[in-house]
C-alpha positions as CSV (number, residue, x, y, z in Angstrom):
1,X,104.6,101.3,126.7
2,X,107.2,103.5,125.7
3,X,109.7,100.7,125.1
4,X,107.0,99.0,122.4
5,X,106.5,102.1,120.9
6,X,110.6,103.0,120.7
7,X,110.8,99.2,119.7
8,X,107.7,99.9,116.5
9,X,109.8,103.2,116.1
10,X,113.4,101.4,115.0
11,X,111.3,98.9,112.7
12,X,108.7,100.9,111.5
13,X,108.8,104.6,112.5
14,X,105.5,105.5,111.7
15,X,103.6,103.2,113.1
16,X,105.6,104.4,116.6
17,X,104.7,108.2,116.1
18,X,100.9,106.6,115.2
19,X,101.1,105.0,118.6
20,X,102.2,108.4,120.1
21,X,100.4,111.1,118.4
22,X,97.9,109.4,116.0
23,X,97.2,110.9,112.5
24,X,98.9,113.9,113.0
25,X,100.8,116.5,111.5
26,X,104.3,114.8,113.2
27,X,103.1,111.5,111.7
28,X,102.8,112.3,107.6
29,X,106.2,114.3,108.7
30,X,107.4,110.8,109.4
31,X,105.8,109.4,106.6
32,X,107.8,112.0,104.4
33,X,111.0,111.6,106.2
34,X,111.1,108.2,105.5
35,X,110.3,107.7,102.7
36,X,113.3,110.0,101.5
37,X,115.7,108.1,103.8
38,X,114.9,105.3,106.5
39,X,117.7,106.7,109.1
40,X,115.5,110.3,109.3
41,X,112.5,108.7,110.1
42,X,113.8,106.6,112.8
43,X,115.4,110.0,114.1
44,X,112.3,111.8,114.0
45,X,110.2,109.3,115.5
46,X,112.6,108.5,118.4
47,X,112.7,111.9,119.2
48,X,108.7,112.2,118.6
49,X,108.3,109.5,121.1
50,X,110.8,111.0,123.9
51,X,109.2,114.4,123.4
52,X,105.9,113.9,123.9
53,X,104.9,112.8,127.4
């Protein structure tokens, strides 16, 4: 599951935090980071996703 969710997370990084965490705090954060820059929220949710087991 982890490889969809790094795969949703490269593409579309909040729907890969959704798919971790839900509607969150971390997932408007992601929301927000990407919207100001696509690289952040790829970082943010890649790291979201490896983070939280």
């Amino acid at each position: 599951m982890d490889i969809l969710r790094l795969l949703c997370a490269i593409f579309v990084p909040p729907l890969g935090v959704f798919l971790q965490v839900g509607f969150g705090t971390d997932f408007w954060i992601n929301v927000v980071l990407t919207l100001f820059g696509y690289i952040p929220g790829i970082i943010h949710a890649v790291w979201i996703i490896l983070s939280k087991k």
